[in-house]
N, C-alpha and C positions, 0 to 999 in steps of 0.2 A: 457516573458522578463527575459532573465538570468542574475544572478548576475554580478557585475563585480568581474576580479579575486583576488582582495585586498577583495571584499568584503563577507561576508561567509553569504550562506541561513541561512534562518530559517525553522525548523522541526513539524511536529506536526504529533499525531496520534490521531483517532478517533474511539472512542470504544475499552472500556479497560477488555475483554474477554479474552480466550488464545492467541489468537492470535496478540489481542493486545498487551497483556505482552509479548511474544517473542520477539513481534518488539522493544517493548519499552529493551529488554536487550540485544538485539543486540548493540544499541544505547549507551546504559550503558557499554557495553564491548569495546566499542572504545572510550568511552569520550567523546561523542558529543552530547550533550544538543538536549530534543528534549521535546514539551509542550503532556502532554495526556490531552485527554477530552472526556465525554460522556455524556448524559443530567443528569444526577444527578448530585450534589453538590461535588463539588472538594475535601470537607473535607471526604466524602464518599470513596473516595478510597485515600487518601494521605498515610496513613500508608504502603499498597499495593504498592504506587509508591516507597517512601521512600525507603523497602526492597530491592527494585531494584538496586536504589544508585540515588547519589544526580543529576544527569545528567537528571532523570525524573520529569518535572516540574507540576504539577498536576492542569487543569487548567479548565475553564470555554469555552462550546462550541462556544458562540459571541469571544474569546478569542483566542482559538485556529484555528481560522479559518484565523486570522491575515499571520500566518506562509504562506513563499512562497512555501513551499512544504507540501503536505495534505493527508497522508494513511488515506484510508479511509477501515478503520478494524470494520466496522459493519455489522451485519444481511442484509443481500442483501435488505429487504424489508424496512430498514430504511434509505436508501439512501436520499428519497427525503426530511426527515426531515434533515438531514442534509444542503442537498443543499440549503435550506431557509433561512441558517443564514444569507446568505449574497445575495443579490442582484445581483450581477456578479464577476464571478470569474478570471477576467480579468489578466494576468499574473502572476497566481499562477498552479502550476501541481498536480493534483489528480493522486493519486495513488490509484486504484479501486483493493484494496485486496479482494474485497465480490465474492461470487460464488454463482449463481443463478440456484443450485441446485432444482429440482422440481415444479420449475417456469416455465409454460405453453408457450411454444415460441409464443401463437399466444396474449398471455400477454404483450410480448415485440414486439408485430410488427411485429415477424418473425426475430428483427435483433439479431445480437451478443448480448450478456448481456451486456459488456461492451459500446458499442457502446447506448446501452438504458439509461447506465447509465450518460454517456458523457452530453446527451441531457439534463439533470438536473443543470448540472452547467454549465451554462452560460459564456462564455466566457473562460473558465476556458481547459488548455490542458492535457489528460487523457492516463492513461499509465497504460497499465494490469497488473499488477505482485505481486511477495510473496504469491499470494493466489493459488501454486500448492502443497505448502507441509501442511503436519498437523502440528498439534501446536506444538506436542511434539517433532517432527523434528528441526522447524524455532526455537525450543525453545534453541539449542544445539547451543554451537560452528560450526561456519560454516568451522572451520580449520580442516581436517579427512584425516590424514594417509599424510599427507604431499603436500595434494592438496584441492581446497575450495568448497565447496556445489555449486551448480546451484543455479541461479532463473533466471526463466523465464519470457522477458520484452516485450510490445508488446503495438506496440500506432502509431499512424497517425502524428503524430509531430515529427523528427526526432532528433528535436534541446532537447524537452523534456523527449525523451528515451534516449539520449545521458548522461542529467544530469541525470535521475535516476540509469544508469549504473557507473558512477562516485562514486555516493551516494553506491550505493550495495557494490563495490570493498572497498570506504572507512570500509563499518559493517564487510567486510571480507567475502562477497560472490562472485562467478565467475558470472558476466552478462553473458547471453546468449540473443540476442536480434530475434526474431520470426516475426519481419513484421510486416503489420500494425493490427488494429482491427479486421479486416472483414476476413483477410488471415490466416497468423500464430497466430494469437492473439485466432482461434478459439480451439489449439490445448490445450485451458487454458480456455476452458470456460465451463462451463457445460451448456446442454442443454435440458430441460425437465429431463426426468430420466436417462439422461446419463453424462457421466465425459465426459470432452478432452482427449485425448489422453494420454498428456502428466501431468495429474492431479495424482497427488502421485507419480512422479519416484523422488524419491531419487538418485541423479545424482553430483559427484564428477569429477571437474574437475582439470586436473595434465599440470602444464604448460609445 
């Protein structure tokens, strides 16, 4: 269920590692308010977000889960603790930044990681992305030489890859959108001991 356009989403990250902090200063370099959370105590990393700037809100998991849009920036294996805050994730978009690096595909069914991970939130519409660059990468300005950083997006909902390409150009990265889960979404997935294809290219795009 997409916002209307008077009205502005709400943001949140989960799991506040490197990657999480990237995301969380991408957010902070355009001014757009966004909740972090991770199962420890909010006072736990407040200082951390603060650094950031005051746009990072430091918040409680049952809390953060509220926001209509949900990176989900944790250890691939703690997915499903997450997915249990809530019950159904009924018109909210998951953003599955995790990489299920050294994860046995016959662990997930044989299917795509992302598509495994789908299965956990309920209701809830799921979209690949952020999770092709390293931290220290996503950590940068995504403005380079007078053109903007890739990221690569990839989800079965077309309405919910839509909005999170919106979202991306908002932080100042170029959407590139890859088809759904099963397709192009696998050029972003790792699989057992291998990357996608497309994991680590550093890719600038010039309008």
């Amino acid at each position: 269920m997409s916002k209307l356009k008077n009205e502005v989403a709400s943001y949140a990250i989960i799991g506040f590692g490197n990657i999480g902090r990237a995301l969380a200063k991408a957010f902070a370099r355009n001014g757009i308010e966004v909740s972090v959370a991770t199962t420890r105590n909010p006072e736990s990393f407040a200082s951390a977000s603060a650094a950031i700037g005051p746009e990072i809100l430091p918040t409680t998991l049952a809390e953060a889960v509220k926001a209509d849009v949900i990176f989900l920036a944790v250890r691939f294996e703690s997915h499903p603790d997450v997915a249990k805050a809530l019950p159904n994730w009924q018109g909210k978009i998951i953003v599955d930044v995790t990489n299920a690096y050294g994860v046995p595909p016959e662990k997930l069914g044989g299917q795509p990681s992302s598509r495994f991970v789908a299965q956990a939130f309920t209701g809830g519409k799921l979209v690949k992305g952020f999770n092709h660059l390293i931290a220290a990468i996503l950590d940068q300005d995504p403005a380079v030489h007078g053109g903007r950083r890739v990221v690569f997006l990839a989800g079965d909902d077309d309405g919910a890859v839509a909005e999170i390409g919106a979202l991306a150009e908002n932080l100042g990265f170029s959407p590139v959108k890859l088809g759904g889960l099963s397709e192009g979404g696998l050029l972003v997935q790792a699989r057992g001991n291998s990357w996608g294809q497309l994991i680590f290219k550093d890719l600038v795009k010039f309008d």
